[in-house]
C-alpha positions as CSV (number, residue, x, y, z in Angstrom):
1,X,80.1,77.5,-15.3
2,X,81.7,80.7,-14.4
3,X,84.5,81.1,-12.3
4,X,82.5,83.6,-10.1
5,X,79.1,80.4,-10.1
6,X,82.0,78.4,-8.5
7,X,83.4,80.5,-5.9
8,X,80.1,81.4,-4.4
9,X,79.3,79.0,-1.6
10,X,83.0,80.3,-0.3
11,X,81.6,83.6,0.0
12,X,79.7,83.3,3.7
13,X,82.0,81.8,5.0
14,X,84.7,85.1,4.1
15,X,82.0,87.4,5.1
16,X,81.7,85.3,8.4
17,X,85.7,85.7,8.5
18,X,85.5,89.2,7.9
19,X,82.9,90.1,10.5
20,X,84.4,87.8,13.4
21,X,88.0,89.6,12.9
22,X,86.0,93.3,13.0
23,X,83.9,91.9,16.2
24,X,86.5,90.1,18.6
25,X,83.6,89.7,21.4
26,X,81.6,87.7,18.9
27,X,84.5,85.8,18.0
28,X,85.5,84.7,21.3
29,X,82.0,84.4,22.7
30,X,81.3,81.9,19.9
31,X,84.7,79.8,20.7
32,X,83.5,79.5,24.2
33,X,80.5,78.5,23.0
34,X,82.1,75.1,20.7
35,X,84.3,74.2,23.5
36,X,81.8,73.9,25.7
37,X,79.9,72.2,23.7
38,X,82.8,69.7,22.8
39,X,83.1,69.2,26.7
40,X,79.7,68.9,27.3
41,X,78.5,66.3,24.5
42,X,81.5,65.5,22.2
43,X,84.1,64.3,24.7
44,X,81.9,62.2,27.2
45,X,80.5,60.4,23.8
46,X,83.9,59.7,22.5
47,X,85.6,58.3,25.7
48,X,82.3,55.8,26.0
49,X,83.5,54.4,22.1
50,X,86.9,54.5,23.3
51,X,86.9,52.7,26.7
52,X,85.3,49.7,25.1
53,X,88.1,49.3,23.0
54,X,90.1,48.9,26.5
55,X,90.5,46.1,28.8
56,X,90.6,46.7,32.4
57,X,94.3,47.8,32.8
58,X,93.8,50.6,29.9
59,X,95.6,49.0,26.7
60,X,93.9,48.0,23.3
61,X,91.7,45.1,23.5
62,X,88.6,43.7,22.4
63,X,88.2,41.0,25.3
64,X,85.3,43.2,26.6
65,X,83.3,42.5,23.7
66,X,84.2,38.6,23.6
67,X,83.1,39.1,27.5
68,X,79.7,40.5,26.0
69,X,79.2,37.5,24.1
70,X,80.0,35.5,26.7
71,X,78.4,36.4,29.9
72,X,74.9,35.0,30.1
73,X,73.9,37.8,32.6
74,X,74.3,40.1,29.3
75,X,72.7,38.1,27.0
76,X,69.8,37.6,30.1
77,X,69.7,41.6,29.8
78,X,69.6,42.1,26.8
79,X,66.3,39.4,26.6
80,X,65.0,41.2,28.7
81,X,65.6,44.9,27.4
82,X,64.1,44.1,23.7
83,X,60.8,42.4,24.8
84,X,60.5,45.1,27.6
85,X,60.9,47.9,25.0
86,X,58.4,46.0,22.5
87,X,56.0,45.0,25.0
88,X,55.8,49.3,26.3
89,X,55.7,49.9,22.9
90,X,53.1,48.0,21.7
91,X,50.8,48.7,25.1
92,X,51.7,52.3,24.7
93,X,50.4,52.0,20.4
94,X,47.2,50.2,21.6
95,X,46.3,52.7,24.0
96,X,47.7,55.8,22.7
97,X,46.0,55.7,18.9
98,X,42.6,54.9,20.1
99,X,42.8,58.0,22.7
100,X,44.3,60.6,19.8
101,X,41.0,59.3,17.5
102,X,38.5,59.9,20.0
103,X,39.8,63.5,21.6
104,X,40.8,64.5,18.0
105,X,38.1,63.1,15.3
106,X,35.0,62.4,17.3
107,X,32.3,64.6,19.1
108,X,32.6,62.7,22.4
109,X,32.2,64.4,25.6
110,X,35.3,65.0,28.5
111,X,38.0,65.4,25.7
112,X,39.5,67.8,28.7
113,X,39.3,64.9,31.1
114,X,41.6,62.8,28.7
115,X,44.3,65.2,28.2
116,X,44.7,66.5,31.5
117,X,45.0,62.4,32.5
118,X,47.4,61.4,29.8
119,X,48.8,64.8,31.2
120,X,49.6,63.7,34.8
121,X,50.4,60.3,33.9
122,X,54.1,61.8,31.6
123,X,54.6,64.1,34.4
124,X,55.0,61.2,37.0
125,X,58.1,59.8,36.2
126,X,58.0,55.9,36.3
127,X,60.5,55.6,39.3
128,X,58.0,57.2,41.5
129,X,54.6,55.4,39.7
130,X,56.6,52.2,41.5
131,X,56.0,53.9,44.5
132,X,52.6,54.6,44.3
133,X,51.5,50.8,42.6
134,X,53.7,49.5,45.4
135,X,51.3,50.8,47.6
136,X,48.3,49.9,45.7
137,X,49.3,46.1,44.0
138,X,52.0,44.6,46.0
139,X,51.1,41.0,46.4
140,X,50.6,40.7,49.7
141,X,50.5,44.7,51.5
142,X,49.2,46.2,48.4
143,X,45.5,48.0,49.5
144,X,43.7,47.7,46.2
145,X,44.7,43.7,46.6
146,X,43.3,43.7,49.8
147,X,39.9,45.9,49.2
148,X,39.5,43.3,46.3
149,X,40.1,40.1,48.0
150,X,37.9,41.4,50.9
151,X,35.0,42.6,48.4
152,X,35.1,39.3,45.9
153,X,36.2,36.7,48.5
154,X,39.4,36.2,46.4
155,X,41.3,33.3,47.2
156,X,44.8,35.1,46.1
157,X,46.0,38.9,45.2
158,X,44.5,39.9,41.7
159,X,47.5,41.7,40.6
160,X,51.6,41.2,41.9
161,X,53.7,44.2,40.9
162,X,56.9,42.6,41.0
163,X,56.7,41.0,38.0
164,X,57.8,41.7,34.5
165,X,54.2,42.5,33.6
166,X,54.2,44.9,36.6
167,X,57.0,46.3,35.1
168,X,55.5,47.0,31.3
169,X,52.3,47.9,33.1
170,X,54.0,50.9,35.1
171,X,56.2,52.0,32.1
172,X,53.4,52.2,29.7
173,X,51.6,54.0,32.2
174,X,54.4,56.8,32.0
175,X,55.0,56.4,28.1
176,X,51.9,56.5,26.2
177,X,51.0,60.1,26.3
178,X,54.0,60.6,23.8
179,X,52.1,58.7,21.2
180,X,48.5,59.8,22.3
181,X,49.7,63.6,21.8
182,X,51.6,63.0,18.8
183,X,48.9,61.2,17.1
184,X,46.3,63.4,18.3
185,X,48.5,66.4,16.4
186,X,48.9,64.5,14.0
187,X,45.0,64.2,13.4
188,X,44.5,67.4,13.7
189,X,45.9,69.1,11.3
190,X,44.6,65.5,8.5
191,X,43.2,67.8,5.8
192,X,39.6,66.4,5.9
193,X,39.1,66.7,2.2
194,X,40.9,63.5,1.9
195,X,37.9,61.5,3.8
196,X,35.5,63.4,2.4
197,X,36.5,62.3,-0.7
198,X,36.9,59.0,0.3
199,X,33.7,59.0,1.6
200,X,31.9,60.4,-1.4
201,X,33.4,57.5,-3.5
202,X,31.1,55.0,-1.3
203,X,33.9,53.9,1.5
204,X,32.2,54.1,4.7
205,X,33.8,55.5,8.5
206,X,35.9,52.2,9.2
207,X,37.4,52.0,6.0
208,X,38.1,55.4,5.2
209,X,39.6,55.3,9.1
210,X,42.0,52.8,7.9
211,X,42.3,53.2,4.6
212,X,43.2,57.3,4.6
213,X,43.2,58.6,8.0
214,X,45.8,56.3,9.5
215,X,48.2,56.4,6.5
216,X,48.3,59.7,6.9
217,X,49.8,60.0,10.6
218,X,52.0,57.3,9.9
219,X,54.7,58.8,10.3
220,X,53.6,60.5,13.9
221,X,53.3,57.1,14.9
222,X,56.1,55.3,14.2
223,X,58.2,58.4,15.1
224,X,55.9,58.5,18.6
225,X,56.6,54.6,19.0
226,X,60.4,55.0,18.2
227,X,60.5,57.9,21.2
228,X,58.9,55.4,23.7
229,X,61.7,52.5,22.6
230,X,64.2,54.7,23.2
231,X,62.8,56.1,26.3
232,X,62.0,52.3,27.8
233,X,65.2,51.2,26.6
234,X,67.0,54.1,28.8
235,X,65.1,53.4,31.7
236,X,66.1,52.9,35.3
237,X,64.6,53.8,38.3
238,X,61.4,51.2,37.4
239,X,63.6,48.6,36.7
240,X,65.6,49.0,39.4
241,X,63.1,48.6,41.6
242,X,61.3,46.1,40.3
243,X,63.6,44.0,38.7
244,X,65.7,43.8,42.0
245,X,62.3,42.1,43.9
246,X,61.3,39.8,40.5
247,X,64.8,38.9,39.4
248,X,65.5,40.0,36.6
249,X,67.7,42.8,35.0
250,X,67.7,45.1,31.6
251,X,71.2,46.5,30.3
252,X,70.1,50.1,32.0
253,X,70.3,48.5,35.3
254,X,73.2,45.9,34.2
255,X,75.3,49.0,33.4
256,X,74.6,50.6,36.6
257,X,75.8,47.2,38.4
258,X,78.7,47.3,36.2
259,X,79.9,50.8,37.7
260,X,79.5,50.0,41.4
261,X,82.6,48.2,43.3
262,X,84.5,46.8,42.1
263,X,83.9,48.8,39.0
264,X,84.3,48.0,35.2
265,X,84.5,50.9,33.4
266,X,85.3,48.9,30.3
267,X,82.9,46.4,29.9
268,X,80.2,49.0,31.2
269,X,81.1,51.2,28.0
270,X,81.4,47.8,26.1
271,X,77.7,46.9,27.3
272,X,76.7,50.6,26.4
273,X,78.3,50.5,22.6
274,X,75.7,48.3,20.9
275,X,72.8,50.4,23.0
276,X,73.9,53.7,21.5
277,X,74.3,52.0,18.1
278,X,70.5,50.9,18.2
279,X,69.6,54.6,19.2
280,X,71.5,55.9,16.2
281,X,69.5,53.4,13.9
282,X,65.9,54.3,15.1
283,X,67.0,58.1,15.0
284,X,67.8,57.7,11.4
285,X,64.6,55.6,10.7
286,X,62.7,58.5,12.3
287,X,64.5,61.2,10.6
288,X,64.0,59.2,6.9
289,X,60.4,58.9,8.2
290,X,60.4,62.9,9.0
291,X,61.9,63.9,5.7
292,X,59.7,61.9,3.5
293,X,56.9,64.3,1.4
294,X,54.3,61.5,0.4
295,X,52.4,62.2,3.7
296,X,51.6,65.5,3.2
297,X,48.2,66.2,4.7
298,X,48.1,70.2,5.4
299,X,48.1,72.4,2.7
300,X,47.0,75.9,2.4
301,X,43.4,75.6,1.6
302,X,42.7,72.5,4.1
303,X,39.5,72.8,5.7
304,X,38.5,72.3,9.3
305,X,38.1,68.7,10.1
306,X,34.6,67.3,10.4
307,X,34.0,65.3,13.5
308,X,32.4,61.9,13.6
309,X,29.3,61.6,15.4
310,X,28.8,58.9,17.6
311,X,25.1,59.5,18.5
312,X,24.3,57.3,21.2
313,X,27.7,55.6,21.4
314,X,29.6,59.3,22.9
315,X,28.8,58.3,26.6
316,X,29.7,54.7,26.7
317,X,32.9,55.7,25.0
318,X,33.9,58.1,27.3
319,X,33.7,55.8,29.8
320,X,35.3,52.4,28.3
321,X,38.1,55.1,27.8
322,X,38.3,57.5,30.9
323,X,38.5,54.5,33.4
324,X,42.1,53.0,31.8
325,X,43.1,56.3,31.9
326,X,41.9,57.1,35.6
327,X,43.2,53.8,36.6
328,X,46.7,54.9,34.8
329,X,46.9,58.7,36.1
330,X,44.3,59.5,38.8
331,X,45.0,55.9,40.9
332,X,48.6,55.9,41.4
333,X,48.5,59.9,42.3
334,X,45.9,59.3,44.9
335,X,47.5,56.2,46.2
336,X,51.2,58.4,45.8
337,X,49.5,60.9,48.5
338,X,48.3,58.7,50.6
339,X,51.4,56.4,50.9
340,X,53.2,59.3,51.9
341,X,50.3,60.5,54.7
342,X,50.4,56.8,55.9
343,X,51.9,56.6,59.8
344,X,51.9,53.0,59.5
345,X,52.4,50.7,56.2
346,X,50.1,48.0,55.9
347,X,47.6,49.5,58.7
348,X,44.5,50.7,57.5
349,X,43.4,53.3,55.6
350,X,41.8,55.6,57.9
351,X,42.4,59.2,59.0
352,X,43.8,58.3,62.8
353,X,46.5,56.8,60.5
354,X,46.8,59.8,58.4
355,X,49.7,62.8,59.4
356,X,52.3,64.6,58.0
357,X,55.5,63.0,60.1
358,X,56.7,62.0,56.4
359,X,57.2,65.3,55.3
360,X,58.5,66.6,58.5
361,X,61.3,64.0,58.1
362,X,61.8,65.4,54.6
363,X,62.6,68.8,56.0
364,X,64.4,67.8,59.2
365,X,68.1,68.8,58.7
366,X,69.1,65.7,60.6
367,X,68.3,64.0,58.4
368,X,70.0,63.1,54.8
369,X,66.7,64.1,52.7
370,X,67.0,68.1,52.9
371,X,70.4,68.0,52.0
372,X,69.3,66.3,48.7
373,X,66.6,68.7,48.2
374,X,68.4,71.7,48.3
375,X,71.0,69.9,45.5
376,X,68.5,69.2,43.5
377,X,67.2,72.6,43.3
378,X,70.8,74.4,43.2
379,X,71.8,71.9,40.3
380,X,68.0,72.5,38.1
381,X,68.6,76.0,38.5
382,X,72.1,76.1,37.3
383,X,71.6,73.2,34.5
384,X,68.3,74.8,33.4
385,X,70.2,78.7,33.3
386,X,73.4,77.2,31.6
387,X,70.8,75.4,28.9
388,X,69.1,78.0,28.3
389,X,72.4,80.4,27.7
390,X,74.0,77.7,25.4
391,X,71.1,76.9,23.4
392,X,70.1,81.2,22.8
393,X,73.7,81.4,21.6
394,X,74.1,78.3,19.8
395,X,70.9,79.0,18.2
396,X,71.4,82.0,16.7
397,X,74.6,80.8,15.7
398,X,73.0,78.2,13.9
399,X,70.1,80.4,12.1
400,X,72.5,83.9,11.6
401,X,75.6,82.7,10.7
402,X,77.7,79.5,8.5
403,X,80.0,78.5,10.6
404,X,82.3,75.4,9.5
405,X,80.7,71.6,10.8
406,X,78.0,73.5,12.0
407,X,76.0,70.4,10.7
408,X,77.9,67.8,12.4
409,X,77.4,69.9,15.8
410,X,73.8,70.6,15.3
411,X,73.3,66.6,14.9
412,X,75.7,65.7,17.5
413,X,73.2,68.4,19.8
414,X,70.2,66.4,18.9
415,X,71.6,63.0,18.8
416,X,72.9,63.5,22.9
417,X,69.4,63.7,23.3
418,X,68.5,60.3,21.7
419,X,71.3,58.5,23.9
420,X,70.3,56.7,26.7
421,X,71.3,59.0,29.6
422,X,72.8,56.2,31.3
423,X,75.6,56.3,28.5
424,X,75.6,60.3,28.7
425,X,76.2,59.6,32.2
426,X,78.8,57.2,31.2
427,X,81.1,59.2,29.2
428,X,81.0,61.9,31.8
429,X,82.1,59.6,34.7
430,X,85.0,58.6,32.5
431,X,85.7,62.0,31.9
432,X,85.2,64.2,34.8
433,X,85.9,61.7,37.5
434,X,89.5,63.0,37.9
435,X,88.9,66.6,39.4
436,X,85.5,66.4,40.4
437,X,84.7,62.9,41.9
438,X,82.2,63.2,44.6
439,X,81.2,66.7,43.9
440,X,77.9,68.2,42.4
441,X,80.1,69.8,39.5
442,X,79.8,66.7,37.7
443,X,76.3,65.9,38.0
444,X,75.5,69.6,36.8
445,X,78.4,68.9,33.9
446,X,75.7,65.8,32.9
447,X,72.4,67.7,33.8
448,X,73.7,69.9,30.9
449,X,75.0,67.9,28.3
450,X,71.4,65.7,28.9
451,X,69.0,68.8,28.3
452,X,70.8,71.5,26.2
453,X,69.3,69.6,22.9
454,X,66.2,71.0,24.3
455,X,66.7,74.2,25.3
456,X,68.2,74.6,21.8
457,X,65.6,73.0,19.7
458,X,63.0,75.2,21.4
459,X,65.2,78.3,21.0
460,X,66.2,77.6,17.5
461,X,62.5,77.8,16.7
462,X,62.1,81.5,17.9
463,X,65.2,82.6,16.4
464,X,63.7,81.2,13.1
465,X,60.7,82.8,13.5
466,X,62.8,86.6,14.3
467,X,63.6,88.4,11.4
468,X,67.0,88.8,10.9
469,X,65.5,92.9,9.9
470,X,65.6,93.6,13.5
471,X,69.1,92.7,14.7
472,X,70.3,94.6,11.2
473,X,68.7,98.1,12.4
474,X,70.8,97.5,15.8
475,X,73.9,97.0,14.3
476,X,73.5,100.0,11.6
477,X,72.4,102.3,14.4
478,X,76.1,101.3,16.0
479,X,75.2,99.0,18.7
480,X,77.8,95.7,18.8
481,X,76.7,92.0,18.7
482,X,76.8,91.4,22.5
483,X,74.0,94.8,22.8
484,X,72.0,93.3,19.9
485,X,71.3,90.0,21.3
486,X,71.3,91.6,24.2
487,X,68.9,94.2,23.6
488,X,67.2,93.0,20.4
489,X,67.3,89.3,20.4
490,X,66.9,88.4,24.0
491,X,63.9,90.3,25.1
492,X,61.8,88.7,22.1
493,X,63.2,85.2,23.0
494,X,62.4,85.6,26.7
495,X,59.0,84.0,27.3
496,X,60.2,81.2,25.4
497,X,63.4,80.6,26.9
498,X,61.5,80.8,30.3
499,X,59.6,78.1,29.1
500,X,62.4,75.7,28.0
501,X,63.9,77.2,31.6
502,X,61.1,76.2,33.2
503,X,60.4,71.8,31.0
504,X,64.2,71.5,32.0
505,X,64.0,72.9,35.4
506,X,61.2,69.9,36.0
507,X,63.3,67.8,34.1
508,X,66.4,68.0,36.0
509,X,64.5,67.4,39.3
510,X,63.0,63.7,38.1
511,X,66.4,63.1,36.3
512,X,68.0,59.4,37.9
513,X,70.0,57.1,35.6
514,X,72.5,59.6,35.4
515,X,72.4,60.6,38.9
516,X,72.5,57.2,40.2
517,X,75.8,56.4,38.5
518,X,77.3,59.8,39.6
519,X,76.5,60.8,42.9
520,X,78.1,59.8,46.1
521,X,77.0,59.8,49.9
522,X,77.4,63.8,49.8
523,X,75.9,64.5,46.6
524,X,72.6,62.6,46.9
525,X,69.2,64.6,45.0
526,X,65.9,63.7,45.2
527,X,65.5,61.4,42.5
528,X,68.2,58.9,44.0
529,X,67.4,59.5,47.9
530,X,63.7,58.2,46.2
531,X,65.0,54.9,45.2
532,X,67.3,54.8,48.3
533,X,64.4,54.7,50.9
534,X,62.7,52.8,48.8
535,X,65.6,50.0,49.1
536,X,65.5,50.1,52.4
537,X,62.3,49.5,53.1
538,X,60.4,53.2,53.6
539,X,58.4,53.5,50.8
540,X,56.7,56.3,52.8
541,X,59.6,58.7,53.0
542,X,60.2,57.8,49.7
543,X,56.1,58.6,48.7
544,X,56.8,62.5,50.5
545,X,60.0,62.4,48.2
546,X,58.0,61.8,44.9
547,X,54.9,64.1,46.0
548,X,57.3,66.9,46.2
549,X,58.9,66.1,42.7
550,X,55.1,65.6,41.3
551,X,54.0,69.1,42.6
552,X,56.8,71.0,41.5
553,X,56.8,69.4,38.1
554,X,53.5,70.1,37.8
555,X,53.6,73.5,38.8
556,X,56.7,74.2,36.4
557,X,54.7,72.5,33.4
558,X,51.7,74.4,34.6
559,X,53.8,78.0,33.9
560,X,55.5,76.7,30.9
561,X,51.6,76.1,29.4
562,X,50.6,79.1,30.8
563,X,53.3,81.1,29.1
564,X,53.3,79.0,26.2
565,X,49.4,80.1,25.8
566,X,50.5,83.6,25.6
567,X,53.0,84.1,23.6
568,X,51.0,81.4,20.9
569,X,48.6,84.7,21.2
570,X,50.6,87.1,21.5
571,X,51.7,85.9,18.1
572,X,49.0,85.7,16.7
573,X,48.2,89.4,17.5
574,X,51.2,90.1,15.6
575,X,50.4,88.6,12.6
C-alpha cells in the first residue's frame, strides 16, 4: 500500500480545514450550530446519567439504585409499565396488520374510510382520548353506559374506563396507526412476483400470505411494534389520568411524582436510567433489523402488486373492519365535541343542554386558560422555527461536509428522539433550572431538544436529494456560503421545511410529559391546563381545551399533506 492509499481518508477533512479558515462565517455559523446542539441534547442526557450516580445532598453514591431495588412502589411501576407496553403492543399488532392487508392487498371497498380513521385516531393524542371515553364509558356518568343499560336492561355498566384495560384500550386507540401505516407501506412496495411464484408452485392465498408476504414486511413490523413500546412506555397524560382514579402507576407517572415536593432529583434520574437503557436496546434491535439485506422485496423490475379478490366477502369485510375503527376514531371525536358543548355533565344529551359557555371560558382573560393558549402557540412557533433552522443547517452539514464525530452527533440527534420525553424533560430540569426556573425559556429549551431529530431527518432527506452541482455554480459565480444556502439551498428546501414546520408545530401543541414536569403556575400550555381541569373535576373545559388542540393539529397535518402532495409531484415533474 502506498503512502499516498494511506493518507487519503485525511484528505476531506484538510480540504474541510482549508475551506472553513478561507470562509470564517461558515466556520462560526457551524460552531454555533454544535454548541447548541450539545446544549440542547448532549448536556440534558448527560446530567440525567450523572445525577443518578448522586444521593440527595450531591456526592457519589449508589444508594438511589439500592432505593430502586427496594421500594415496592418501583417495582409496582415497573409491573405495570412492561405489561402495559406489551399489552398496547400486542392490541396495536392485532389490529394494525389485518387493516395494512386489507387497504394494501385486497380489492375491498372504503380503503379511504380506513385511512382517514386510523388518521384521526394518531392525531388525538391519548391524554385528550381520556377525555372523550370519560364521557362516553365512565362507570357510572359515562352516556354510552347509560344508552346501553337503558336499551339491553343491563343490570351494571358494560364498560368502566378506570381500569388498566381502560387504559390499554385508550392507548392502542392512539398507537396502532403507526403499525397499520408502516405495514401497509410495507405491502406496498412487496414485489408481487414473489407470490406469484409462490402461487404457481401450488401454495394457495393463506399460505402464500404467511409463508411469503408476511416475511417479507417483517421487519416494518417489528420496527412499527418497537415505535409503539417506546411510545407506551413514554406515556403520561393517559396514565395520569387514569391510573390516579384505578390505582395504579407506570414509571412515566412515578417519575413525575418523584419531581414534585418535596422533590428527588436523584432517584427520579435513578428511576429514568434503566428506561433510557431499554430505549437504547430496542433502537439497536430496530436499527440491526433496518440494516439487514435478506428482506429485500423492491427491485427495479417489480411489478404492480395484484390485488386479492374477495368476491362476495368485500362488503362484510369492510364492515367487521370499519366499525373497530369508527368505534376507535369517529366515537371518541364525536363524544370529544359534545363533552365540550355539554352545559351540564351527566344531564342529558339534548340540544337545550348544548352551548358554547365552554369555549367562552377558554377565551375569557379572567381566566387561567387563554393565558396557556397564547404560550402554547408562542412556544410551537419558536420551537418549530428554531427546528427547522438547526436541522437545514445541521443537515447540510451532515450531507456536504466531514466534519469530525459527525457520526456520534448524528446518532445522538436520532437517539433524543427515541428517549422517553419525560427523561428529555429530565435532564433539562437539572440543567436549566438555575436561570430559568419558572419561565417559558425552558420549556422552549425542551420543545427543541424533543423535535429537532425530526426536523432534521426530514431535512436531511432533501438535502440528499439536491445536487451538490447547484450550490457549486453559486460559489464559482462568487457568491459566499451564507448567499448559497441562502439563495440556492433554502428556496428548494422550503416546502419541505414548511412541512416539518408545520408536524412539529402540531407536535409541540399536544406535547405533556415534558411540560408537566417543567412548567409552573405562570407557564401553564394547553396540554397541561387539559389534565389540570380534568383533576379538578371539569372535564368540559378540559373537552373545549382538547377540541382546540384536535382542530389545529388537524389543520397543520392537513397542510403538511397538502404540501407534501405537491412537492411528491412537483418532483416528479422534474424527473
Amino acid at each position: 500500500m502506498s503512502l499516498s492509499a494511506i493518507e487519503m481518508p485525511a484528505r476531506p477533512r484538510g480540504r474541510l480545514v482549508t475551506a472553513l479558515r478561507n470562509d470564517p462565517a461558515r466556520a462560526l455559523t457551524m460552531a454555533v450550530i454544535l454548541l447548541v446542539l450539545a446544549g440542547l441534547v448532549i448536556y440534558p442526557l448527560a446530567l440525567v446519567l450523572s445525577y443518578s450516580f448522586r444521593d440527595d445532598a450531591g456526592h457519589a453514591s449508589l444508594t438511589q439504585f439500592g432505593q430502586l431495588v427496594q421500594n415496592p412502589d418501583v417495582g409496582s411501576a415497573a409491573i405495570f409499565s412492561f405489561w402495559f407496553m406489551i399489552e398496547v403492543s400486542l392490541g396495536s399488532l392485532v389490529l394494525g396488520v389485518p387493516l395494512a392487508w386489507a387497504t394494501s392487498r385486497t380489492d375491498m371497498p372504503g380503503k379511504l374510510l380506513i385511512r382517514g380513521g386510523a388518521a384521526i385516531s394518531f392525531v388525538i393524542p391519548s391524554f385528550i382520548n381520556v377525555i372523550a371515553w370519560i364521557f362516553l364509558a365512565a362507570p357510572n356518568s359515562g352516556y354510552l353506559n347509560k344508552m346501553l343499560v337503558a336499551v339491553f336492561g343491563l343490570s351494571s355498566p358494560p364498560f368502566n374506563i378506570f381500569s388498566f384495560g381502560g387504559l390499554v384500550f385508550i392507548e392502542t386507540a392512539h398507537l396502532f396507526p403507526l403499525v397499520y401505516f408502516a405495514v401497509g407501506t410495507a405491502l406496498a412496495n412487496v414485489d408481487a412476483s414473489h407470490e406469484q411464484a409462490a402461487r404457481v408452485l401450488g401454495a394457495g392465498r393463506l399460505r402464500t400470505a404467511f409463508t411469503v408476504t408476511l416475511p417479507l414486511v417483517l421487519p416494518a413490523i417489528i420496527s412499527s411494534v418497537i415505535l409503539v413500546m417506546l411510545e407506551a412506555l413514554s406515556s403520561f397524560g393517559a396514565p395520569a389520568a387514569i391510573g390516579t382514579m384505578a390505582n395504579f402507576t407506570v414509571l412515566s407517572t412515578l417519575i413525575f411524582q418523584l419531581l414534585t415536593f418535596p422533590p428527588h432529583m436523584s432517584l427520579a434520574a435513578a428511576v429514568s436510567v434503566p428506561v433510557a437503557i431499554f430505549t437504547l436496546i430496542l433502537l439497536w434491535v430496530q436499527q440491526r433489523l433496518i440494516q439487514r439485506n435478506d428482506f429485500t422485496s423492491l427491485t427495479g423490475k417489480a411489478s404492480a402488486p395484484q390485488l386479492v379478490h374477495l368476491g362476495a366477502m368485500r362488503w362484510p369485510l369492510l364492515i367487521l373492519l370499519a366499525v373497530p375503527v369508527a368505534c376507535l376514531s369517529i366515537l371518541p371525536l364525536a363524544g370529544l365535541v359534545a363533552l365540550s358543548l355539554l352545559k351540564n355533565f351527566g344531564a342529558p344529551l339534548i340540544f337545550a343542554n348544548l352551548g358554547l359557555s365552554h369555549f367562552y371560558t377558554v377565551f375569557d382573560s379572567s381566566f387561567t386558560v387563554l393565558p396557556a393558549v397564547e404560550h402554547s402557540l408562542m412556544l410551537a412557533v419558536a420551537a418549530a422555527t428554531i427546528c427547522v433552522g438547526i436541522g437545514i443547517i445541521f443537515a447540510w452539514m451532515v450531507e456536504r461536509t466531514a466534519f469530525p464525530g459527525r457520526g456520534f452527533l448524528i446518532g445522538v440527534v436520532t437517539v433524543a428522539f427515541g428517549i422517553p420525553s419525560i427523561i428529555l424533560g429530565i435532564g433539562v430540569l437539572l440543567g436549566y433550572i438555575g436561570p430559568l426556573y419558572g419561565t417559558l425559556g425552558i420549556i422552549l429549551i425542551a420543545y427543541a431538544a424533543r423535535h429537532l431529530p425530526i426536523a432534521f431527518v426530514y431535512v436531511r432527506t432533501l438535502v440528499k436529494q439536491l445536487s451538490p452541482q447547484l450550490e457549486e455554480v453559486a460559489r464559482v459565480s462568487g457568491a459566499g456560503w451564507l448567499r448559497t444556502l441562502k439563495d440556492v439551498t433554502f428556496p428548494v428546501l422550503r416546502p419541505g421545511a414548511f412541512v416539518a414546520w408545520l408536524l412539529i408545530f402540531s407536535l409541540c401543541l399536544r406535547e405533556q410529559p415534558m411540560s408537566a414536569i417543567l412548567t409552573q403556575a405562570g407557564t401553564q400550555v394547553m396540554s397541561t391546563s387539559v389534565l389540570q381541569f380534568l383533576e379538578d373535576g371539569s372535564v368540559e373545559v378540559a373537552a373545549a381545551i382538547a377540541v382546540l388542540i384536535v382542530v389545529v393539529s388537524v389543520a397543520c397535518l392537513g397542510v403538511a399533506q397538502l404540501l407534501g402532495g405537491r412537492r411528491a409531484r412537483g418532483g416528479a415533474a422534474l424527473h
